[in-house]
N, C-alpha and C positions, 0 to 999 in steps of 0.2 A: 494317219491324218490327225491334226488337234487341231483344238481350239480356234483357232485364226482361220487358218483355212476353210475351217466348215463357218466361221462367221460371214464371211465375205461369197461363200456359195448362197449360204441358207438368205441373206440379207440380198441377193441379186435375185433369186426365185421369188420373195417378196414382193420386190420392186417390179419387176413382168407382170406379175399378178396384178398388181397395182394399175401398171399401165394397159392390161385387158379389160379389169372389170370394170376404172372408168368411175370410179367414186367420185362423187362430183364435187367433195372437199378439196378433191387432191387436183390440183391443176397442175399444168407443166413444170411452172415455177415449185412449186411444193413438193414434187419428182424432182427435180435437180438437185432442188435442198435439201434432200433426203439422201441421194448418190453421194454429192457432197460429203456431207457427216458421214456417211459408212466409209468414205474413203481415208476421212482423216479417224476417225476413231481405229480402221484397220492397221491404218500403218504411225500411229499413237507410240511412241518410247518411253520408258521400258512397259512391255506388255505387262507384267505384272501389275501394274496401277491403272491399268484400263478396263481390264477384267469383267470389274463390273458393270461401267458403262455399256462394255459390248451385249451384255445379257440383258440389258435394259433396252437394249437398241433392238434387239432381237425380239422381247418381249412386245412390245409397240408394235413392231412390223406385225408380227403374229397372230396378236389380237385386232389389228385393222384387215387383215385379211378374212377373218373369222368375223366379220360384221355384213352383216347382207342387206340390199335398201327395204327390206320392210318393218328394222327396228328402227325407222325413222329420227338419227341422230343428225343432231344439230351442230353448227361452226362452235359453239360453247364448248360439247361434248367432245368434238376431238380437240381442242384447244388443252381441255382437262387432261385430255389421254397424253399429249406433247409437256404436259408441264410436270404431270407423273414419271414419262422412263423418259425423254428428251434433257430434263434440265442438266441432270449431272452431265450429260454428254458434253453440253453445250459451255456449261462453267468450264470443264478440264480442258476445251481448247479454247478458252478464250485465248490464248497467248497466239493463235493460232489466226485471230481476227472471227469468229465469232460473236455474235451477240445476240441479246434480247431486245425487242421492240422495245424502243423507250424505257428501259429497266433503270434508267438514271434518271427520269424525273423525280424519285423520294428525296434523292440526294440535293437535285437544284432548289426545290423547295425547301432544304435545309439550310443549303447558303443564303438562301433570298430572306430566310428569318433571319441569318446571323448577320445579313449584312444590314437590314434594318432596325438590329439591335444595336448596331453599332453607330449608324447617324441616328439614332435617338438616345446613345450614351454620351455622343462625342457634337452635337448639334450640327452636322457638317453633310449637307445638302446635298450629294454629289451621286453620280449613278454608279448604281453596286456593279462596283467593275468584277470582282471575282467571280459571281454569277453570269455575268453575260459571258466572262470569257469561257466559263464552264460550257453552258450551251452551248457556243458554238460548237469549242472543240468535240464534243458528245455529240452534237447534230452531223459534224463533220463524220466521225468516225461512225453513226448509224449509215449515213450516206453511202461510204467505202462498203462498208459491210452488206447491203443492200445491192448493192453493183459488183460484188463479188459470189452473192449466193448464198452468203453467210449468216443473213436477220433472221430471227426465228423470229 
């Protein structure tokens, strides 16, 4: 038995655990999201370049399991825990439709300087179109991503 096989055993034992003991972080939604991503990180091509994602993913479930309610952790603290073995997971399938919460608001803030540098070089009064059209589009695709299972 290798590798994959035992990821996808050991990652669904997790997840029961999960859903008995009832962590009051993890809601239904948070349970899907989590099946989700084991599902596409499992079956992820070519397995050599996911590797370590899965050991990360593994790593997370493991350590949430081994948390009990009287070390008294906060929505901050597992946010930490998700942004430590979760992130790589979640970059490698962006292609996949994954995302971060709002992880492109640095960027619109960057258009929205460039685009006010530019009617204050050019004195030309008009609404920063490249910026709205960003937003949308980025609001649009957290949306999908959201109604798919896929926002982290």
């Amino acid at each position: 038995m290798d590798f994959e096989d035992n990821f996808e055993k050991k990652a669904g034992k997790y997840i029961n655990t999960f859903e008995n003991k009832k962590i009051t972080y993890f809601s239904e939604k948070k349970i899907i999201r989590l099946k989700l991503l084991i599902k596409y990180v499992s079956n992820y091509t070519p397995k050599s370049k996911i590797k370590k994602e899965k050991e990360s993913v593994l790593k997370y479930l493991s350590l949430l399991t081994n948390i009990d309610d009287s070390q008294n952790f906060k929505k901050k603290d597992y946010a930490h825990f998700e942004t430590i073995y979760l992130s790589s997971s979640v970059n490698k399938l962006h292609k996949f439709g994954f995302r971060f919460k709002y992880g492109w608001v640095l960027v619109l803030i960057l258009i929205l300087f460039i685009d006010s540098f530019f009617i204050y070089l050019i004195d030309i009064y008009n609404i920063p179109i490249a910026s709205i059209i960003f937003f949308i589009e980025q609001l649009r695709r957290d949306l999908k991503a959201y109604e798919e299972n896929k926002l982290w």
